[in-house]
VOGU-3710 file (C-alpha; in Angstrom, 3 decimals, decimal comma):
1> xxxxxxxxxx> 187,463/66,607/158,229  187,954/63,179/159,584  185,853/61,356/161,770  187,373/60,825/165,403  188,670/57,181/165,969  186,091/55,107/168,087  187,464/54,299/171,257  187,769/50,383/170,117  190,698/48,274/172,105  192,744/45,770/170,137
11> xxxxxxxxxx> 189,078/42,825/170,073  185,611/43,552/168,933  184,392/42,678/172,488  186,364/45,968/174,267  184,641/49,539/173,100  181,330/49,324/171,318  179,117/46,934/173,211  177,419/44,846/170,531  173,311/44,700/170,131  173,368/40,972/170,812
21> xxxxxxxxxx> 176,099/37,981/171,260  179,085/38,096/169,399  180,373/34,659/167,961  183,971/33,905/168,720  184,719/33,773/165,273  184,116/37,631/165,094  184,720/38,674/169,156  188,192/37,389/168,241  189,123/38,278/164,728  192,707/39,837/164,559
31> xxxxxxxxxx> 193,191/43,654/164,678  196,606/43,386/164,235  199,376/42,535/162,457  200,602/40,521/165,296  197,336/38,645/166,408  198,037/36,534/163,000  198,876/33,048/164,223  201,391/31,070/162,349  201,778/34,078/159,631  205,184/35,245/160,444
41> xxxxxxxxxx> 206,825/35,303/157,166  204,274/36,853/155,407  204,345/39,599/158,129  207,759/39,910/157,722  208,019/40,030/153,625  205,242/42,879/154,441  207,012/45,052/156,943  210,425/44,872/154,876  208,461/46,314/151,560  207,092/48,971/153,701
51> xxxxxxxxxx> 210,235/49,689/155,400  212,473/49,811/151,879  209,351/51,763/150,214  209,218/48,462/147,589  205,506/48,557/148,178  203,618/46,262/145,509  200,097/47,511/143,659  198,511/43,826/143,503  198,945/41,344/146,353  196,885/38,007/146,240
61> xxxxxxxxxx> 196,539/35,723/149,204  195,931/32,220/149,317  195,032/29,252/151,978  192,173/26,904/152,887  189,401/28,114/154,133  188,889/30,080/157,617  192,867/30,586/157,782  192,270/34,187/157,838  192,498/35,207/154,052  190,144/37,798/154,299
71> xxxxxxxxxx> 191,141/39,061/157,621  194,942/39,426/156,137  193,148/41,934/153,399  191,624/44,085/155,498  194,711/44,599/157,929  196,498/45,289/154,860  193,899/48,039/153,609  194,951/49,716/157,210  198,348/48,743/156,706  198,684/51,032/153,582
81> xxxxxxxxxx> 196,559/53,542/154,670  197,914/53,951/158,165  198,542/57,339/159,508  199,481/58,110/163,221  200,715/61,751/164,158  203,663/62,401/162,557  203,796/58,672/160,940  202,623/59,331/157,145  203,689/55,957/155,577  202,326/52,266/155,332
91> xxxxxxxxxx> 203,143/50,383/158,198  202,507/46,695/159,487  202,296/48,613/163,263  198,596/49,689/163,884  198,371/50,060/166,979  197,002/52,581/168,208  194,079/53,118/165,771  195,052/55,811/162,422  192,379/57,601/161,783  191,292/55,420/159,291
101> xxxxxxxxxx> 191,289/52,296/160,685  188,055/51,766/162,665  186,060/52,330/159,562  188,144/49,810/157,238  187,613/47,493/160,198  183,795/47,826/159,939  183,640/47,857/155,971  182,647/51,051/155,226  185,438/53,572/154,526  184,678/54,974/150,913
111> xxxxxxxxxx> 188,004/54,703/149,960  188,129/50,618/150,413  185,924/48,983/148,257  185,070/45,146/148,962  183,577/43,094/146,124  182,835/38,690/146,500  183,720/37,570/142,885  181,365/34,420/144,301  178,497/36,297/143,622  179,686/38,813/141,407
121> xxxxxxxxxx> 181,529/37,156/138,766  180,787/39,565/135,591  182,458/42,098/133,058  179,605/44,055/134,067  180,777/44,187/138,072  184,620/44,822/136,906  183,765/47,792/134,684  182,161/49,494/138,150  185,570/48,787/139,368  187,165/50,232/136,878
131> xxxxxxxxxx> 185,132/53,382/136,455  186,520/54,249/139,917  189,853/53,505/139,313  190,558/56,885/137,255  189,522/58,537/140,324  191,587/59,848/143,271  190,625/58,474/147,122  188,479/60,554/149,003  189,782/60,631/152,075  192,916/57,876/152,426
141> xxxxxxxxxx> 196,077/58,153/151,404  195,248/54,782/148,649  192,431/53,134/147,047  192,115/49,788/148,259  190,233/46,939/146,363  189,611/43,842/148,357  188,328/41,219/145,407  187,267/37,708/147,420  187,172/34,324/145,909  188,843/36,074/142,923
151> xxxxxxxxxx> 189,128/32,620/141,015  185,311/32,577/140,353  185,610/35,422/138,449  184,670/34,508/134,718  187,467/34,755/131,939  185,893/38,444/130,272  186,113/39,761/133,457  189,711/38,722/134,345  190,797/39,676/131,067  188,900/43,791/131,156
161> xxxxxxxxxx> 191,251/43,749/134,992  194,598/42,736/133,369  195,402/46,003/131,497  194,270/48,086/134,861  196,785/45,232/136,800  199,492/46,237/134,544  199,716/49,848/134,504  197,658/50,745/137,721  197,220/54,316/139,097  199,536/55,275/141,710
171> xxxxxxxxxx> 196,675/55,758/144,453  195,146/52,274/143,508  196,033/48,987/145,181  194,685/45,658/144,684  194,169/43,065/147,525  193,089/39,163/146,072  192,206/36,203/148,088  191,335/32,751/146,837  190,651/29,144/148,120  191,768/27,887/144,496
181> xxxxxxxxxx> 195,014/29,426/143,420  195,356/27,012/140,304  191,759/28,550/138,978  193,209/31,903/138,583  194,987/32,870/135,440  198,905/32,798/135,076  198,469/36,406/133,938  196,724/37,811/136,777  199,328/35,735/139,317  202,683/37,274/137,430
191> xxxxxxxxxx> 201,283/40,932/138,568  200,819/40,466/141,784  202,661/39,481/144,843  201,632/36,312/146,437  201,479/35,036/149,832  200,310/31,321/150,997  199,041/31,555/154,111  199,996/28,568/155,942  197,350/25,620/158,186  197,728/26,333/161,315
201> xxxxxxxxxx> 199,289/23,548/163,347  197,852/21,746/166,075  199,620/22,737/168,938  199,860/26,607/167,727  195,798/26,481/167,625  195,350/24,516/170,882  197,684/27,514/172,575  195,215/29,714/171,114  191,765/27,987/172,086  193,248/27,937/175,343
211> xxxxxxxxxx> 193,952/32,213/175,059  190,559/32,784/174,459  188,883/30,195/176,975  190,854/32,365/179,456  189,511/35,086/178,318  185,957/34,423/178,582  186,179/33,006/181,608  185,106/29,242/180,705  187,208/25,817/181,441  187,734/23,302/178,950
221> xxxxxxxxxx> 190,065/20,450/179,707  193,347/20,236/177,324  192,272/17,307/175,860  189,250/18,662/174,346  191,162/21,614/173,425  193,299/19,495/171,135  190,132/17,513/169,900  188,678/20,924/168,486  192,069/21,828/167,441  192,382/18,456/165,417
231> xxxxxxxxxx> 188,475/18,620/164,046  189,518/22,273/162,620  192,182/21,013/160,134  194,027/24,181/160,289  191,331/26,414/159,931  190,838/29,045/163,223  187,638/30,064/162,049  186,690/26,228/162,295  188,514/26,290/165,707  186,335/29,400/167,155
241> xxxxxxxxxx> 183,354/28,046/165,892  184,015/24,649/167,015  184,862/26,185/170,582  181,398/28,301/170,525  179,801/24,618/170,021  181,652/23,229/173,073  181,136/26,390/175,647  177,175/25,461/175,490  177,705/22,212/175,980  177,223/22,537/179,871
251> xxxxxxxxxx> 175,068/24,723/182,073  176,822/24,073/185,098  178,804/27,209/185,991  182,259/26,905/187,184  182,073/23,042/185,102  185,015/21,970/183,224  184,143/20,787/180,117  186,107/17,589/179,845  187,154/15,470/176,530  184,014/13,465/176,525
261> xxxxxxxxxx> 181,609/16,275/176,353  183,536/17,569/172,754  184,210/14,216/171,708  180,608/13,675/171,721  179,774/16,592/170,254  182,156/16,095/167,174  180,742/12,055/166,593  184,540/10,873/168,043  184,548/7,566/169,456  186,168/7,381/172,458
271> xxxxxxxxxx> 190,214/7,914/171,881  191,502/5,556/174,842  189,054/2,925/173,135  190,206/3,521/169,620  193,830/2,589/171,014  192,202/-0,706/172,865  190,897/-1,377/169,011  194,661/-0,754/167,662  196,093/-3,041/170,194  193,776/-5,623/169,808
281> xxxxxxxxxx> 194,844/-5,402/165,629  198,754/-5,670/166,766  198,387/-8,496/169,149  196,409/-9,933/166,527  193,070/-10,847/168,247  190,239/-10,824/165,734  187,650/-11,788/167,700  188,400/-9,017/170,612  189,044/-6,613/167,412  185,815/-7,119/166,480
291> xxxxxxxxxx> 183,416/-6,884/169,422  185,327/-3,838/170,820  184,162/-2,363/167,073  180,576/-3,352/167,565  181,008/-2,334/170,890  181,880/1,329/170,183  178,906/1,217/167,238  176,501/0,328/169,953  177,707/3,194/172,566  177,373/5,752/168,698
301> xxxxxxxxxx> 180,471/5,751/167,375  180,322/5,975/163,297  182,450/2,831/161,786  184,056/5,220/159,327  185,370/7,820/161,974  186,709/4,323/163,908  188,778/3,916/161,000  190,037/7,512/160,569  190,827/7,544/164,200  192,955/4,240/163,233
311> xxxxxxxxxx> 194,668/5,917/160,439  195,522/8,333/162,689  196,833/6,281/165,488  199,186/4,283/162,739  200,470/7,473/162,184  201,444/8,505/165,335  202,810/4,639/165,799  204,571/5,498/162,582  206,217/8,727/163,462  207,190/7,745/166,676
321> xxxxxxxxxx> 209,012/5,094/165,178  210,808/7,298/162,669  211,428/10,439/164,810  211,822/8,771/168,368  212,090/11,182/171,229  211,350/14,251/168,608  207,954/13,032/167,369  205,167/15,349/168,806  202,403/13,318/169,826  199,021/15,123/171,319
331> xxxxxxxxxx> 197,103/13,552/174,001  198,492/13,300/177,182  201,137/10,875/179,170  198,584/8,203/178,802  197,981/8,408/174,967  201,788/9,272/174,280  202,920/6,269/176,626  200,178/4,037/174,503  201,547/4,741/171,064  205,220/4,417/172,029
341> xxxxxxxxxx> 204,316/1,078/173,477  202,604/0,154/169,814  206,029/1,399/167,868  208,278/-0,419/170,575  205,510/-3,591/169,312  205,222/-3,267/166,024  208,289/-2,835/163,110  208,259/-0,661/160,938  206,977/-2,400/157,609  204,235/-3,916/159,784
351> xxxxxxxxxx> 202,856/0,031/160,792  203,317/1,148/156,886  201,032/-2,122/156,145  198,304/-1,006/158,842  197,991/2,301/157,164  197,857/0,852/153,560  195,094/-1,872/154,477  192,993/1,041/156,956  193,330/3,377/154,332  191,727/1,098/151,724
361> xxxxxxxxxx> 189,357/-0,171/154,426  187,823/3,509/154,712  187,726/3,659/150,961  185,518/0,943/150,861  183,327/1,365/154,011  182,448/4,692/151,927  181,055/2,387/149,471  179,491/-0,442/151,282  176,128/-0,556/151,969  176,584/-1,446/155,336
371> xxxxxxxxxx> 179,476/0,317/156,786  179,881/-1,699/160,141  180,117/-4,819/158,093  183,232/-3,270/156,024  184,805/-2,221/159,156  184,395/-6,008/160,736  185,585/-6,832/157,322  188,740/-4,845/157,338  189,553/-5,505/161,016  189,570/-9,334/160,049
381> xxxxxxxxxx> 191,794/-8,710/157,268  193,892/-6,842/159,062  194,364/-9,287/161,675  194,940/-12,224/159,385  197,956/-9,401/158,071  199,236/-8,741/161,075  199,415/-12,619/161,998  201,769/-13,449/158,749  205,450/-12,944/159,069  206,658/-9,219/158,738
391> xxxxxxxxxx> 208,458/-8,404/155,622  211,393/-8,161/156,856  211,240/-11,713/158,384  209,403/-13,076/155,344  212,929/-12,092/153,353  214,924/-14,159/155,558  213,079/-17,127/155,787  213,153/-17,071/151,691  216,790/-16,818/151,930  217,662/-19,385/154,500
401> xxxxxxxxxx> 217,596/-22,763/153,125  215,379/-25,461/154,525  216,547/-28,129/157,974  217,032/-30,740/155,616  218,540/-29,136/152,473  221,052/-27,589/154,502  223,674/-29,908/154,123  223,500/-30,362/150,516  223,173/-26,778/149,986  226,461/-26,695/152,021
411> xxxxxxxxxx> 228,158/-29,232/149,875  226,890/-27,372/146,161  228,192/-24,365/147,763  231,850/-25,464/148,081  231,359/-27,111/144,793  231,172/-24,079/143,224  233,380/-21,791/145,213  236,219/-24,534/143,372  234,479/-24,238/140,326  233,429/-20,716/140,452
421> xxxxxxxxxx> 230,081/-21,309/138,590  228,042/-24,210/137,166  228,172/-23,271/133,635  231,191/-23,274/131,859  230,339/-22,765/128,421  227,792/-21,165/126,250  226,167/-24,249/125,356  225,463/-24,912/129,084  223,749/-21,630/129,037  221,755/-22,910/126,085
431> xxxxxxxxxx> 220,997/-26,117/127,727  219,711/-24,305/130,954  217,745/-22,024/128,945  216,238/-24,818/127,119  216,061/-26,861/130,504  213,674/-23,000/131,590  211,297/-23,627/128,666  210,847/-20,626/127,493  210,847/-20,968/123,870  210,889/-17,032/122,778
441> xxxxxxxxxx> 213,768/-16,498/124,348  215,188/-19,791/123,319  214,769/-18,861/119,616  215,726/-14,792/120,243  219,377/-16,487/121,562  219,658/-18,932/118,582  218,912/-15,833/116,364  220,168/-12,735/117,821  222,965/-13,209/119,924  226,813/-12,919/118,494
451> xxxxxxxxxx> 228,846/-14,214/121,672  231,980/-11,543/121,996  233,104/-12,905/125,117  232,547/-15,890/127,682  233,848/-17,249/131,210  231,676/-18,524/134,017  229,776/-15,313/135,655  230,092/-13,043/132,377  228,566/-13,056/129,205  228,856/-10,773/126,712
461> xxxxxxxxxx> 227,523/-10,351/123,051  226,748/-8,619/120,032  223,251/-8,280/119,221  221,500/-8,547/115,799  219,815/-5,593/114,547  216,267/-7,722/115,065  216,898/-8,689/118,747  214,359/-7,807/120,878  214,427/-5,394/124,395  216,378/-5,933/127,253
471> xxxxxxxxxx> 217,521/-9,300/125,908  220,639/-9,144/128,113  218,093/-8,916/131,255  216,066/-11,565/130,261  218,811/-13,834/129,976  220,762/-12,931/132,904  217,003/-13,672/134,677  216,522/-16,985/133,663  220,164/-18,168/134,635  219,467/-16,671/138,271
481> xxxxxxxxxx> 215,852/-17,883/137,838  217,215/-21,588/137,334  220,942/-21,749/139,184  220,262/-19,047/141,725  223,611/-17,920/140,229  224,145/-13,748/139,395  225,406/-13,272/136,056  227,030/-10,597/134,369  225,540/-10,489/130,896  226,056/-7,056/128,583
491> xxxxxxxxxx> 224,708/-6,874/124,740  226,868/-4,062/124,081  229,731/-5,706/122,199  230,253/-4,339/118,735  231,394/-7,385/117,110  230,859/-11,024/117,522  230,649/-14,676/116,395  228,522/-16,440/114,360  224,513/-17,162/116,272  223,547/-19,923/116,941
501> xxxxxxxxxx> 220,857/-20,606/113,959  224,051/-19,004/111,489  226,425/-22,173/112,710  223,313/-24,494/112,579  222,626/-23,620/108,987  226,000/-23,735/107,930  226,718/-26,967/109,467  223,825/-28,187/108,033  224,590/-26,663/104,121  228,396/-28,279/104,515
511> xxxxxxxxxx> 226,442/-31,428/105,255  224,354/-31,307/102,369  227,438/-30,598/100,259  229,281/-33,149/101,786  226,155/-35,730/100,460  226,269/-34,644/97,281  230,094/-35,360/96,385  229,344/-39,183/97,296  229,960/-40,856/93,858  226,460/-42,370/94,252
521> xxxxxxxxxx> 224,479/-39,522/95,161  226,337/-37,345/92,555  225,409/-40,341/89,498  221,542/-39,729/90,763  221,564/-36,234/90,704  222,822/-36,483/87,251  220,217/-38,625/86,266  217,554/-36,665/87,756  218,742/-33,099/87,389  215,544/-31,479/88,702
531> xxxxxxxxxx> 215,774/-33,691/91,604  216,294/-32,169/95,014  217,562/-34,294/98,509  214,788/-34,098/100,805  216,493/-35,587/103,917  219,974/-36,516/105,444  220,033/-38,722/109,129  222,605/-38,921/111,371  225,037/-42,120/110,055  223,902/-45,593/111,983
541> xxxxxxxxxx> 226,733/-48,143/113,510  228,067/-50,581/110,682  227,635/-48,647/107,333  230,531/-46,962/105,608  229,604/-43,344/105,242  232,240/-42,667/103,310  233,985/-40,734/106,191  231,530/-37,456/105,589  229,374/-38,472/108,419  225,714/-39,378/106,379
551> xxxxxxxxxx> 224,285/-42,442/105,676  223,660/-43,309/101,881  220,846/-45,909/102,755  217,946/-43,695/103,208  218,348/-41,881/99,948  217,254/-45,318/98,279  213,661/-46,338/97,348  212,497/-50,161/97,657  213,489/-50,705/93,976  217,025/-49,121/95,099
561> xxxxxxxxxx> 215,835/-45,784/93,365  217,190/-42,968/94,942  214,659/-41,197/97,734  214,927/-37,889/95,872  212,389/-35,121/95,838  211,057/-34,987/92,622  210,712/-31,567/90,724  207,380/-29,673/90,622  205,029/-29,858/87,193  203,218/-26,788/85,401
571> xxxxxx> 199,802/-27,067/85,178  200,156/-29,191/82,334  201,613/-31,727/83,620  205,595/-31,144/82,436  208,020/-30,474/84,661  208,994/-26,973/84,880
//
C-alpha cells in the first residue's frame, strides 16, 4: 500500500517546516514543470512525447552549471511516474502531488535510483546498476536512473551501459546530465534524447530574483538585482546563492538594500565610475583616465574587474550602435542615457578597437606582476588609440591627394582619361617592372610569360609550365603598386608568343650567325676551327659593319689576330 502524499505546497518552504534555515537555492528549487525558467522548448518536446505516447528510454541533459540539470531529472522521474486518480500516464502536469512524487522529490523512492558518476566512475558501480535492471519496480509504474556528471564515467563503464542503452527493459528509463557533453561518447549520445538547457538571460533572472525577494519579504533595489543577475552568468543556482549573500548584508529591518551594498559584496567597482573611466578613454584624456583608475584602486576596486567592467561597457556602446532603439541595455535611465551618449560619440570602428585593445589589456594584466601598472598601461595606450584618426577617416585622408599635389594630380588625371592608361605596350610594363626592382619577378616575366593579348588596362598571357603562383597577381600588384593604375591581367591564355628571354636568345643566336658570314670572321674560323667567338658589341659610329649590325674591330688582337676563344686542351696538353 502506498504511503499518503505529504501535505507539501508547490516550494520546500510551505508543508514540512525544516529543522534549521533553508538556503534559497533549495527553499526555491522548482516542483514543477512550469517553475523552469527559460526551459520552454524542452518542456514542450516533453509534453508532446507524452501526449503522442513517443516516450524515449534514455534522455541526457546538458547546460552549465546551476542551470537546473539535475532539477530537470528529477521532475522527469515524477513526470513518468505520475499518477493522479484516474490519470495513469506520464505527464509534464504534476500538480497536485501523485502519489509518488513527494518521495522522488526527497530522494528516496526505491524505484528511482540516483548515482554521481563524479565519485563513482567504475565498471564495478555500473554492474550494481545493471543487476537491478532485470528487475521489475517496486512500487512505480518505471524504473528511473538518474546518472549525474555522466561524462566522468570511465570508458569500461560506458561501454558494460551501451548494450543495456540499446535494448533496455520496458520498465527501465534512463535520465543523464552532464556539464561536458563533448566528454561523453558518440555511442551513448545516439541512444538517447538530448536536451540543452539554455543560460538564463539577464532580464528573465532579474524577474525572478525579484519573485522571490517578494516572497520573503526583503527589499533589494533593481539595480542590485541586475548586478547578482549579471555575477550569475546564467546560472540560478549562482543567482539564489548570490541573493542569500546580499539579504545578510544589512540588519536594518525594513532597509533596502541598494546597488552599493551588492556591488561591494561582489568586488564591483562602482558602475557610474566605470562609465566616468570610459568617457575619459573616448574624449581621450589620459591623464584624467588614469587617476580616476588609481582612484577606484584606492576606494578597492580590483584593476582587472575595471577592465571587465570596460569590456562590458564597449559592448553595450557597441550594441547600441548596431541595434539602436532595440538594444537592451540594463541599468537604469542614467546608465542607458550614458552609453547611448558614448555610441552617438564614438563610430563604430573606433568601439570594435576599444574592445580589441581592453580585451588584450585584461590578458595581460593577468600576467603582469603588478596589475594596476598594466591597467595604467593599457588606459595610456588606449588613449594614444583613440587620439589617431578613426579608420574610416584614416582611408580618406590616404585617398585624397595632398594641398599642393592637387593640381598636378588634376592635370595627370585628364592626361590619362585621353590616353586611357600610361602604358601602352608590353615593354612599358617591363620597364615599370624593372623601374619596381624586384628582380624575381623581373626574371619570372622574361621567362614565363607568353603575351596572348595586350591594350592599355588588360594583359593577358600564357604561362610556362615553370611559372611560379599567382604570377598574374603579382604583376597586376606592382603596376598598381607603381602607377596607382588597376589592371586587368589573366594567365589563363592557352597559347602565346615567344617570352621574353626566348626573343632575347634568338636575337642574340641570329646575331652571332650574322658575325660569322662576314668574309673575315668566316677566313678565321677556318683557320682556327676549334675556335669559338667570345664576344659581339653593339656597332660604333664610322665603321662599316657590313650592314649586319656588329663591329669587326673587337674580334682583332694587337697583332690583328682575331680575339677568338681558343679551344680547351686534355690534360696533356693537345687540344681536344
Amino acid at each position: 500500500m502506498r504511503d499518503p502524499p505529504s501535505p507539501s505546497g508547490l516550494f520546500g518552504d510551505e508543508g514540512i517546516e525544516p529543522a534549521g534555515y533553508l538556503v534559497l537555492a533549495r527553499k526555491y528549487r522548482p516542483q514543477r514543470f512550469e517553475d523552469l525558467i527559460g526551459q520552454e522548448a524542452m518542456v514542450r518536446t516533453i509534453a508532446n512525447s507524452f501526449e503522442m505516447g513517443r516516450v524515449p528510454h534514455a534522455y541526457i541533459l546538458t547546460g552549465v552549471r546551476g542551470v537546473g540539470k539535475t532539477t530537470t531529472a528529477r521532475l522527469l522521474a515524477r513526470a513518468l511516474n505520475y499518477a493522479h486518480g484516474s490519470s495513469q500516464a506520464p505527464s509534464v502536469r504534476l500538480d497536485p502531488l501523485g502519489p509518488d512524487c513527494q518521495a522522488i522529490q526527497e530522494s528516496r523512492h526505491p524505484d528511482v535510483l540516483e548515482m554521481d558518476a563524479a565519485s563513482r566512475t567504475g565498471i564495478g558501480d555500473i554492474r550494481e546498476i545493471l543487476d537491478g535492471v532485470r528487475y521489475a519496480p517496486l512500487v512505480a509504474r518505471y524504473k528511473v536512473y538518474i546518472i549525474d556528471e555522466v561524462h566522468m564515467l570511465s570508458t569500461a563503464a560506458f561501454n558494460g551501459l551501451l548494450k543495456t542503452l540499446e535494448e533496455p527493459p520496458p520498465h527501465v528509463k534512463f535520465v543523464f546530465a552532464t556539464t561536458d557533453i563533448r566528454k561523453v561518447p558518440v555511442t551513448v549520445l545516439s541512444r538517447c534524447q538530448r536536451f540543452d538547457l539554455k543560460r538564463i538571460a539577464p532580464a528573465a533572472l532579474t524577474a525572478h530574483l525579484a519573485g522571490i525577494c517578494a516572497r520573503e519579504h526583503v527589499a533589494v533595489a533593481q539595480d542590485g538585482l541586475e548586478l547578482i543577475a549579471r555575477a550569475a552568468d546564467g546560472s540560478v543556482r549562482d543567482g539564489l546563492s548570490l541573493l542569500d549573500q546580499a539579504l545578510v548584508q544589512t540588519f536594518a529591518p525594513g532597509a533596502t538594500i541598494g546597488p552599493e551594498v551588492v556591488r561591494e559584496m561582489l568586488g564591483l567597482a562602482d558602475r557610474g565610475r566605470v562609465l566616468d573611466l570610459f568617457g575619459h578613454i573616448a574624449q581621450p584624456n589620459a591623464a584624467s583616465a588614469v587617476l580616476e583608475l588609481r582612484a577606484q584602486y584606492t576606494a578597492g576596486a580590483d584593476p582587472s574587474q575595471v577592465l571587465r567592467d570596460l569590456l562590458e561597457i564597449s559592448h553595450e556602446v557597441a550594441m547600441a550602435q548596431a541595434l539602436g532603439a532595440q538594444a537592451h541595455i540594463i541599468g537604469g535611465a542614467d546608465w542607458e542615457a550614458g552609453i547611448r551618449q558614448l555610441a552617438s560619440q564614438l563610430s563604430p570602428a573606433q568601439a570594435a578597437r576599444i574592445w580589441q585593445l581592453l580585451l588584450r589589456a585584461l590578458e595581460e594584466a593577468g600576467r603582469a606582476p603588478d596589475p594596476l601598472a598594466a591597467a595604467e598601461m593599457a588606459l595610456v595606450r588606449l588613449c594614444a588609440a583613440m587620439g589617431l584618426p578613426s579608420p574610416e577617416e584614416a582611408a580618406r585622408l590616404l585617398r585624397a591627394p595632398a594641398p599642393a599635389e592637387e593640381s598636378a594630380a588634376l592635370a595627370d588625371g585628364a592626361r590619362k582619361e585621353e590616353t586611357g592608361s600610361s602604358l601602352k605596350s608590353f615593354e612599358d610594363v617591363l620597364a615599370v617592372l624593372a623601374q619596381r626592382r624586384d628582380i624575381a619577378l623581373e626574371i619570372a616575366v622574361e621567362r614565363c610569360v607568353r603575351l596572348a593579348e595586350f591594350r592599355p588596362g588588360l594583359m593577358r598571357f600564357a604561362p610556362t609550365k615553370d611559372a611560379p603562383d599567382a604570377l598574374a597577381a603579382r604583376i597586376a600588384k606592382a603596376l598598381h603598386d607603381v602607377t596607382g593604375e588597376v589592371w586587368d591581367v589573366r594567365g589563363d591564355a592557352l597559347e602565346g608568343g615567344e617570352t621574353v628571354a626566348e626573343a632575347k636568345a634568338r636575337e642574340e643566336t641570329a646575331r652571332l650567325d650574322a658575325i660569322k658570314a662576314h668574309p673575315f670572321v668566316s677566313a678565321a674560323l677556318r683557320a682556327f676551327p676549334l675556335a669559338e667567338i667570345s664576344e659581339v658589341r653593339p656597332a660604333g659610329s664610322g665603321v662599316d659593319s657590313g650592314a649586319r649590325g656588329a663591329e669587326i674591330l673587337p674580334l682583332m688582337g694587337r697583332a690583328g689576330q682575331p680575339a677568338l676563344k681558343p679551344a680547351p686542351k686534355s690534360s696533356h696538353g693537345e687540344p681536344r
